[in-house]
N, C-alpha and C positions, 0 to 999 in steps of 0.2 A: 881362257886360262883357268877361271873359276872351273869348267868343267871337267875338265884334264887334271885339278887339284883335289876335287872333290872325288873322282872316280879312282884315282890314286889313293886314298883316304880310306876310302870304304873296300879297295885288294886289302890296304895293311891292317885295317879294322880285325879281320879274319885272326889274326896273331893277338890279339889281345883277348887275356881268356875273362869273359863273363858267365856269372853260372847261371843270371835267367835266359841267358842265349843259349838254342842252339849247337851242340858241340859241332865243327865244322866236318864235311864230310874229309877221308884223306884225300881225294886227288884235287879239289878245292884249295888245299895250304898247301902241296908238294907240286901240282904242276900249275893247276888255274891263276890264282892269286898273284904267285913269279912273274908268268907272261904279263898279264894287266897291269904288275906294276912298272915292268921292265918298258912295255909299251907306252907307257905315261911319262916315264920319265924321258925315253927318246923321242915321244912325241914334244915334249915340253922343252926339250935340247933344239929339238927344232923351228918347236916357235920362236925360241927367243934366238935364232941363227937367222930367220928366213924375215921375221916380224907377223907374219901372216898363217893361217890355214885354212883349206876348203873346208865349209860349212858342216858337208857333208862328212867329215871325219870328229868334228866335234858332235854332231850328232849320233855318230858312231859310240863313240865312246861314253855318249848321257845315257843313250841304251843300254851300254853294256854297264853299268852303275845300278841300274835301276833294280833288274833283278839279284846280284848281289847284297844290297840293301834288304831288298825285300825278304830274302829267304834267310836271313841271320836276323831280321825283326822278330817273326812270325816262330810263336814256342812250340816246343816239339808236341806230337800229338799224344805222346807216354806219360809228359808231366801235366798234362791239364786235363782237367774234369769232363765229361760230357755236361751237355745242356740237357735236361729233364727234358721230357715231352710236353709234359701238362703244366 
């Protein structure tokens, strides 16, 4: 369930505007974001219907977290400095 709330978490994270983040790409907030969270919340309808789910769909779903996370951490490459040579 932690996983399924946390990967939910971080689709709706996308809508909240931070200014050292990232601005999000458009098809990321108009189509990406929707499904992932649309899929968490029916997957999560169905947990708590069924009590259970295969492994393998929570790990589905920690992967597909993982890169989301990642690319709204990581600052864009226009606002940061390079690293000197020497």
């Amino acid at each position: 369930m932690l996983t399924l709330a946390g990967t939910l978490i971080t689709a709706a994270a996308i809508y909240v505007p931070r200014p050292e983040a990232r601005q999000a790409w458009w098809n990321s907030r108009i189509v990406v974001a929707p499904l992932v969270i649309a899929a968490c919340a029916t997957t999560l309808f169905l947990l708590f219907r069924a009590g259970h789910l295969p492994p393998t769909h929570i790990n589905g779903f920690s992967l597909l977290a993982i890169p989301g996370g990642l690319e709204r951490m990581l600052r864009s490459r226009e606002r940061t400095q390079p690293e000197p040579l020497i």
